[in-house]
N, C-alpha and C positions, 0 to 999 in steps of 0.2 A: 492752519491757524484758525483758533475758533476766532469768528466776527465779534463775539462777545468778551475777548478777555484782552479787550485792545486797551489797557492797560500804561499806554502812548509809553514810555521810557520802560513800563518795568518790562516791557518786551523788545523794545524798537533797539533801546540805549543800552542794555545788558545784551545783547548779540554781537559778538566779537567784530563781524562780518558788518552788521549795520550800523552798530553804532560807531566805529572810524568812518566809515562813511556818511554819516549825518552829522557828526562832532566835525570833521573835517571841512565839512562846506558850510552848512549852515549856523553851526553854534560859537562860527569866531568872529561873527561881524562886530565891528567896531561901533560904537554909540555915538551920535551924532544927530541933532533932530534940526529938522529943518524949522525954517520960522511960518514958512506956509503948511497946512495941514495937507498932505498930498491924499489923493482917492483912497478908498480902501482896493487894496487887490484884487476884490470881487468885481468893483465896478469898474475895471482896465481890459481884465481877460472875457472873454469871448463867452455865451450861454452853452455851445458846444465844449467847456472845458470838464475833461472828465477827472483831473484831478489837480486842487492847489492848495497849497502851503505857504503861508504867511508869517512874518514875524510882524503885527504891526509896528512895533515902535523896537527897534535896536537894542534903544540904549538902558530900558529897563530888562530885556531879555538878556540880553549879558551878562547884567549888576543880579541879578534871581539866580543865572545860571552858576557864576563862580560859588554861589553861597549855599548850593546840594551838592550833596554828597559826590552824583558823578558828576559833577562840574570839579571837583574837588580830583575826584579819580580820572579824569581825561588829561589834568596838568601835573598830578604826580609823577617826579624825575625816572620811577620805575619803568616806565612805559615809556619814555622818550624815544630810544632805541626800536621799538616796535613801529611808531608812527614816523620813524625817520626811514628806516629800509624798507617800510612797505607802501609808503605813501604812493607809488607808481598804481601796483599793483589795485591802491583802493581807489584810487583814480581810474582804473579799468573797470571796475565794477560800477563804476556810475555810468563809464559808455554803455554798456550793456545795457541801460535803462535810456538811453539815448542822449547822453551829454556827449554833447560834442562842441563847446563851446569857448574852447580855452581856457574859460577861468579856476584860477589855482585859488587855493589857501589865502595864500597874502594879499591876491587880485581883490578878493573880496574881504577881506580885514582892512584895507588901505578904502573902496569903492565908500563902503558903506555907510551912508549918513540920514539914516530913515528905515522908513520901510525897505523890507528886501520881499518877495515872492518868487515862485518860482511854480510853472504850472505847464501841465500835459494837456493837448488842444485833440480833437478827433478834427478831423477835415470830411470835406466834402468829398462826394464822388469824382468832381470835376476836378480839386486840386490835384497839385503837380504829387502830393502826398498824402497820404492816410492818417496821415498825425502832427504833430510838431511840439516843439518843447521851446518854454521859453521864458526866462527871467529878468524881472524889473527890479535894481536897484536904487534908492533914492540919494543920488550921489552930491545935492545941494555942499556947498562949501570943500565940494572934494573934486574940483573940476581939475586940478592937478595931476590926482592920482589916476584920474578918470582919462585923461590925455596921453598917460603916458603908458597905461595899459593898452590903448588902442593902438600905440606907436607896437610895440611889444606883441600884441596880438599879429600886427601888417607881419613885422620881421617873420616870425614863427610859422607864419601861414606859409606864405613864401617860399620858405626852407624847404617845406611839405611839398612843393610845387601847387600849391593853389594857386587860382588863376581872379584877379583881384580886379575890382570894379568899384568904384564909386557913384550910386544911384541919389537921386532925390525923392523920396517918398513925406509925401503932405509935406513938400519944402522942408525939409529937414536932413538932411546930408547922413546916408547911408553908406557903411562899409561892406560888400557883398564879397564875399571867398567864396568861391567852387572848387573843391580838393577832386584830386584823381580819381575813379573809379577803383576798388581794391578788387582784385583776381579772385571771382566766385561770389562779387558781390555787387547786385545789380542794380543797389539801389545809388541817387546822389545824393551828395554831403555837401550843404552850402550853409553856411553861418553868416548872418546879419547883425551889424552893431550900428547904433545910432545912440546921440544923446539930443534928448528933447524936453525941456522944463524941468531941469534940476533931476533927469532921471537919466538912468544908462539901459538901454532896451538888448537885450540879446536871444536872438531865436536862430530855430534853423530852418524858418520857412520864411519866404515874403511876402505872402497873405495875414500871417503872422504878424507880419512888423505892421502892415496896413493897418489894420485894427487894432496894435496896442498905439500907436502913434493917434488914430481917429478917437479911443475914448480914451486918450489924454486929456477931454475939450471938455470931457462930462458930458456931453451933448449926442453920445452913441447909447441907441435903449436898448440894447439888445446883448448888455455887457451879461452873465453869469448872476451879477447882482439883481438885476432887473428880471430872473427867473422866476419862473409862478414856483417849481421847485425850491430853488434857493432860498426864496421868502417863507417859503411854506416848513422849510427842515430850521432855520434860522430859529422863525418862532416857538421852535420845541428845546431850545437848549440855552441852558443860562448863561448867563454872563455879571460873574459877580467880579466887585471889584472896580477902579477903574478902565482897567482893559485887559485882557487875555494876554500873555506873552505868547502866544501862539495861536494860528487858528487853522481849520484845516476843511475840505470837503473833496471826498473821494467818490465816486460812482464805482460803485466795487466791483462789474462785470466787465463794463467800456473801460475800465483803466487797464483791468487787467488783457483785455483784447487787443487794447494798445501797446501796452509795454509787449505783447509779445510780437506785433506788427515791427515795433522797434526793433527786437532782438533781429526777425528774418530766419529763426532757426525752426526748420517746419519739425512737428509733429512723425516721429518715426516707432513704428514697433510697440505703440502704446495707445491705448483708447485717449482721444482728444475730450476731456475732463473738462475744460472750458467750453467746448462749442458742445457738448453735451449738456452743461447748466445753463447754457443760454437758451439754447434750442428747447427746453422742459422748465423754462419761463422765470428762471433766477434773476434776469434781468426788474424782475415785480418789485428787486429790492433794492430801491430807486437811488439812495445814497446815504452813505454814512459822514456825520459832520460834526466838528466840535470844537471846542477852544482850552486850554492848559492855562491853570495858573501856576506860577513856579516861583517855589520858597515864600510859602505861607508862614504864618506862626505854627500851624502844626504840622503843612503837610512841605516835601522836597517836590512835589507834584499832586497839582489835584488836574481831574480833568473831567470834564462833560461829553457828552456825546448823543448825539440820537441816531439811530439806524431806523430811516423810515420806507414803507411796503406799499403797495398799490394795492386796494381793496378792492373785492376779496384776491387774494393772490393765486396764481396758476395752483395747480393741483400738487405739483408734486413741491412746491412752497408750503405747502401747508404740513410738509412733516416737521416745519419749526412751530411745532403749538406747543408753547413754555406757559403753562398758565400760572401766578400770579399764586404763591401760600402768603402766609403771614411768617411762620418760620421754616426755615432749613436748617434742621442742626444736621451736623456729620456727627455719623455713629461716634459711640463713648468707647468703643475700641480700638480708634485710632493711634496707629504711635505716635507716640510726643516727638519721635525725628522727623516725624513727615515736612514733605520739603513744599507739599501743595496740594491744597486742595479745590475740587470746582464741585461746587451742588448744586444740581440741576434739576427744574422740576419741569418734566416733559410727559407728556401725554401720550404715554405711547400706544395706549391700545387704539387711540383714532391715530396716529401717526404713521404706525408699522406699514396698511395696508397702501397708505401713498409713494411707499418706496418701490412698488412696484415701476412703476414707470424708468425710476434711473435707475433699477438695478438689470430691467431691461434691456436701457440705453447702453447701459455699461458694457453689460455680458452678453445678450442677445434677447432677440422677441422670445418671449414665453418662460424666460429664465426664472422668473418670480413664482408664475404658478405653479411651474413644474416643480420647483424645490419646494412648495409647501404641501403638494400634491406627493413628491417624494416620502417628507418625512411624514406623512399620516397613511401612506396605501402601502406603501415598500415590505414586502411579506420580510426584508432581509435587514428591515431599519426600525428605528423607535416607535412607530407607527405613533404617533404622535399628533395632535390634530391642534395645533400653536392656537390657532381662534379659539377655539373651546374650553381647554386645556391649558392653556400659558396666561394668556393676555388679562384673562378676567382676572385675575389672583395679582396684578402685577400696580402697584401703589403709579404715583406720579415721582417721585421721589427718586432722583439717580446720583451717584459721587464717584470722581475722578478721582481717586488717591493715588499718589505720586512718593515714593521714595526714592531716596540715593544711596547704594551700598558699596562700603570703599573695603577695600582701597579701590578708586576710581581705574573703568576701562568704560569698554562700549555697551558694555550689558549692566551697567552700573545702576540706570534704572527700572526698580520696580513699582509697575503700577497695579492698582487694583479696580476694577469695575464694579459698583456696589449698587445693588437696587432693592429700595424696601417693596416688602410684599405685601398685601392684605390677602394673608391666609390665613385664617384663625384655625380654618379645620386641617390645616395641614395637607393640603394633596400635591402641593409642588416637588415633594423629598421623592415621592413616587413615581412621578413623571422625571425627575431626574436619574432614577435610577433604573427605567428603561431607557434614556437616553445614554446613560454611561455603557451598560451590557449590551448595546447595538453597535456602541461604534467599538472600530480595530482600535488594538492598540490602546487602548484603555486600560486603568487600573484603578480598581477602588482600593481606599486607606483611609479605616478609620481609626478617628484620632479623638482621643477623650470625648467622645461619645456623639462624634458629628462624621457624617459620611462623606469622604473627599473624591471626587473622580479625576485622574492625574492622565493626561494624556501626551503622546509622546509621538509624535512619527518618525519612524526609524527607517532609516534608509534603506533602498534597495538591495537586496541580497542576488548576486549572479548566479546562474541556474548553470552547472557541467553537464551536456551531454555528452555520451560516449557510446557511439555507433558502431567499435570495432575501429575505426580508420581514424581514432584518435578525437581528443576531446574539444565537443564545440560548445563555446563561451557566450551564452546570450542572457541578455537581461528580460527581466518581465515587464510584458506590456506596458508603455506608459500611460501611467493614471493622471491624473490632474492634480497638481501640485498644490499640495495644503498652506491651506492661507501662514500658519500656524507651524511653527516646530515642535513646541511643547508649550503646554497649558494648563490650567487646573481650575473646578468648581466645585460647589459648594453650595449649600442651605447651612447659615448659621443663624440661627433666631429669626427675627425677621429680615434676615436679608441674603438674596442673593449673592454669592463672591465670583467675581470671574479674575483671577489672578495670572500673573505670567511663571509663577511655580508654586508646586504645592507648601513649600517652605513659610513663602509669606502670606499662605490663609492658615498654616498651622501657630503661625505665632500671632495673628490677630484672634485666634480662637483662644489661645493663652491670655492674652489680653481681655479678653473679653467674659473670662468665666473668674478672672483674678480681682474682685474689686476694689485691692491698692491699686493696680492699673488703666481701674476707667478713670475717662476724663482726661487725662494727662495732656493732651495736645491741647485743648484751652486753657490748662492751668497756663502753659510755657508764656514767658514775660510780654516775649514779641506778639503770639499769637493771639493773647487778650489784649492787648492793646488795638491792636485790627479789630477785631471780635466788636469791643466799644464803640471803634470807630466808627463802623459801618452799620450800626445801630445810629447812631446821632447820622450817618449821610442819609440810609433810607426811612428817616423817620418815622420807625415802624409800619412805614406801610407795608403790603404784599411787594413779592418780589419775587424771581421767576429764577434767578442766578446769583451766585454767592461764590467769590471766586480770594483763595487767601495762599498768598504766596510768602514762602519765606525764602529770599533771593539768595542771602548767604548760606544757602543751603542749594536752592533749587537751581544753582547757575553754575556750582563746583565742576560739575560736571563738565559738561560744556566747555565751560575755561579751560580746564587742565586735560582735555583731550585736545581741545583746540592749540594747545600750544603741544602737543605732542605731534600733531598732525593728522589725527586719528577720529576728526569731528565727524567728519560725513559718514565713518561706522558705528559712529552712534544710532540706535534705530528702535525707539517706543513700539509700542503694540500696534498701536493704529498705525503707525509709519511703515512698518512691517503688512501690516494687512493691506493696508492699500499700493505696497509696490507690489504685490500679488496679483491682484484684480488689473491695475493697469497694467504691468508686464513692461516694467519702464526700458527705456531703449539702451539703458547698460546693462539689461539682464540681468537683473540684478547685482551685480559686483558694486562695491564699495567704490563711490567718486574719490576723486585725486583732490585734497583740501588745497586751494587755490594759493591762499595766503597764509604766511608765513608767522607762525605764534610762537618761534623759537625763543623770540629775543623779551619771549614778556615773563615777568617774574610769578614764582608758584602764588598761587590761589588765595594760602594762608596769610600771604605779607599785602592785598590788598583787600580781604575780607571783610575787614570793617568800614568799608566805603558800602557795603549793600546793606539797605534796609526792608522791613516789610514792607507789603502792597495788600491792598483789595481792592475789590472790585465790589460793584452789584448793580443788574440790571432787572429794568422791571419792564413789563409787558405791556404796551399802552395801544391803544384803537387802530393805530397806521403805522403799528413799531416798536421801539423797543428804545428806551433812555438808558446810560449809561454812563456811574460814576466810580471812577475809579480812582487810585491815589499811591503813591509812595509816602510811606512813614517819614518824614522828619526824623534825624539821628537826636 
């Protein structure tokens, strides 16, 4: 996922997978506000916390939520059946992130009368754990419902054969379960519940509980809010309105170090991607934070964000140099079905040479030189010299175009790679076409007067021999398995195409020589409406990313394999390329889709709940601001 097209719902909430499991726990709290102003979330949890989620205030996050569109599509009678037999199932998908804390659905529909949060803690070396998880609900006026979950939780526990304690931590009357060890699992599981000042405290640490119990007082300075960090990302990001219905801040490296410390599931048969970007200084990208407003007058979601960096950032950090144009238009050849676009303005010719180091990381020492060394000396290759020869001729300019071609399966989408070039004299078409006649397997096709190189890897052919004493079956040496099955490029005007088949650079070159055909994707009704929109967000300043989704389009897919059960063969260019490089521990083979999309209805009969999105982020001195939004129907 790119960091930048965080999007909060048109990504989180359109994921079959994530959004029952965020609709499911956090979006049915019941409104109810207390008469006291209780702390904000930030200044309960701990400066050690590497990621939390806030709903300040309930009872306007509910009354926003039913009145968008998927507030709307989460309670349609369609989908009932989906969230009734799978409910188990998405309730296991949150243990995996490490909930372990009993509460259901209705626990917190009935709990809730305030603020709700819920947040991920790194611990110390010396704790009994490396992590903990742990959520504050403000359950004022709801001491009731609050009593008889706890009763409810005892029973439950129990059954499990936990082994049940009642502690006092800061005089306040603790429920402590210790569940059994599970076979091949070495870690303990103990959950804590306390209620202290109209709040219901639930963790699975007791260090945990100490400290949300201690900055109950207000009087602990060492809360998350009291970070030089947290003050520092706070002040880059707006806050219009009377309040956010949501707020959030993630440390994108440490959370994700955590939630895998959570899982317990080591690293097998595949380059370790996380302690690889940590270790070559990812960690420079200090934390991502923001706030949602939901059900505006024109937007189902707007949303802020700042991604802020440590200055200057490690080395191989600096291959994000997205500098700042004034416009990014996407070529006038685009089709009007396209389902998304992202336009990127990246700086590649300073960029390229710092991926040295992770491509290193990845594959081994010297891997970087030697392949650039490869393509310019190899008496048997392009001989190609990319510094010389590629990089100076190559604009800032990059676009992600995205189609959907049905009738829907797993190859359904096409994407295309687009980069403008400053070649006025044309030498790129030449260096392409020693690059095509060098490599195997290649095919040039031209097509109305533009030169296409079509590439294909075809599989091993077995070689007979026959010695007299009968024929022996062997295969040819093995080579290194191409990132790539089939692929296609191209110089059309000024722009580079890297396609996933020659098919769809032959009909953007239709497009693009037909001028009834240009233009058409910003004509389409939705797509100018974004277009506007994101003109009035970025008030024409520079801007470094431009990101325009059309969801009832760009999510078909996804949907209707998901309910075939056929999601996880779904597999893009880059998803593709990068299980190559890391050589994932299923060997490639297609995952088994966990949950069950049998019972949700086709695609067409809830279609008109998605609307468009954009995005756009701009480049600033320690980062990078980001505003994004869902269209209002």
């Amino acid at each position: 996922m790119s960091i930048f097209s965080l999007s909060f719902v048109s990504r989180a909430g359109l994921s079959c997978r994530i959004a029952a499991a965020f609709a499911a726990v956090v979006l049915s709290v019941v409104p109810a506000l207390g008469q006291d102003k209780p702390l904000p979330a930030a200044k309960l949890f701990p400066a050690d916390t590497q990621a939390l989620f806030s709903l300040p205030h309930s009872e306007a996050f509910l009354a926003a939520w039913k009145e968008t569109q998927l507030g709307k599509l989460a309670e349609d009678p369609q989908l009932k059946d989906f969230w009734t037999t799978q409910q188990k199932e998405i309730q296991d998908r949150f243990s995996e992130a490490g909930w372990q804390l009993n509460l259901e659905i209705e626990d917190i529909q009935e709990l809730s009368g305030g603020q709700t949060s819920l947040g991920w803690i790194l611990r110390t070396a010396e704790a009994s754990k490396p992590f903990s998880i742990a959520m504050i609900i403000d359950v004022v006026n709801r001491s009731v419902p609050a009593e008889s979950f706890l009763k409810r939780v005892d029973t439950e526990l129990k059954a499990k054969n936990a082994v049940a304690n009642t502690i006092t931590v800061s005089g306040v009357k603790v429920f402590q379960y210790t569940l059994p060890k599970v076979a091949g699992d070495t870690r303990s599981h103990e959950a804590f519940y306390g209620l202290s000042k109209d709040q219901l405290l639930a963790t699975d640490d007791l260090l945990t509980m100490n400290e949300l119990l201690a900055a109950q007082s207000g009087a602990k300075k060492d809360s998350l809010a009291d970070s030089e960090l947290y003050t520092r990302v706070q002040a880059k990001i707006p806050n219009e309105g009377d309040h956010p219905e949501m707020e959030y801040f993630v440390r994108p490296i440490g959370f994700a170090k955590l939630l895998r410390s959570i899982s317990g599931k080591p690293i097998k048969n595949q380059a370790d991607i996380l302690l690889i970007l940590d270790r070559e200084g990812f960690g420079d990208l200090e934390c991502l934070a923001g706030n949602v407003q939901i059900s505006t007058d024109t937007f189902d979601f707007f949303h802020h964000g700042y991604l802020i960096a440590k200055q200057p950032p490690a080395k191989a950090v600096q291959i994000l140099d997205f500098p700042n144009l004034q416009k990014l238009e996407t070529p006038e050849w685009i089709n009007k079905e396209t389902a998304s676009v992202l336009s990127l303005s990246w700086n590649i010719k300073d960029a390229f040479p710092k991926f040295q180091t992770i491509v290193d990381a990845l594959v081994g020492p010297g891997t970087f030189e030697g392949m650039i060394e490869g393509i310019r000396d190899d008496p048997q290759g392009p001989q190609i010299d990319i510094f010389k020869e590629v990089l100076p001729y190559l604009s800032t300019e990059l676009y992600v175009i995205t189609e959907i071609v049905k009738p829907i399966s797993p190859d359904s989408k096409q994407s295309m790679v687009v980069l403008r070039l400053n070649d006025p004299t044309m030498k790129l078409p030449k260096v392409l076409d020693r690059y095509g006649k060098g490599e195997p397997d290649s095919k040039p096709i031209d097509f109305e007067g533009t030169r296409i190189w079509s590439f294909e890897n075809k599989p091993e052919t077995e070689i007979e021999l026959d010695f007299g004493g009968g024929k022996d079956t062997k295969k040819k040496p093995a080579e290194e398995e191409p990132l790539l099955d089939k692929w296609a490029i191209t110089i059309f005007g000024e722009y580079f195409i890297f396609a996933s088949d020659v098919e769809t650079i032959k009909e953007a070159i239709q497009r693009g020589k037909n001028p009834a055909m240009k233009s058409l994707f910003e004509k389409e009704s939705d797509v100018a409406k974004v277009v506007e929109m994101l003109g009035d967000v970025d008030g024409g300043e520079g801007k470094s990313m431009v990101q325009i989704t059309r969801s009832d389009r760009a999510f078909e897919m996804q949907y209707e394999l998901f309910r075939q059960g056929l999601l996880p063969q779904s597999r893009s260019m880059m998803a593709t390329i990068m299980d190559k490089i890391l050589k994932p521990k299923n060997g490639g083979q297609p995952e088994i889709q966990k949950l069950n999309g049998a019972n949700l209805p086709p695609f067409a009969k809830i279609q008109h709940y998605f609307t468009a999105s954009g995005g756009v982020v701009r480049t600033e001195k320690d980062g990078w601001s980001v505003q994004s939004f869902i269209m209002k129907k």
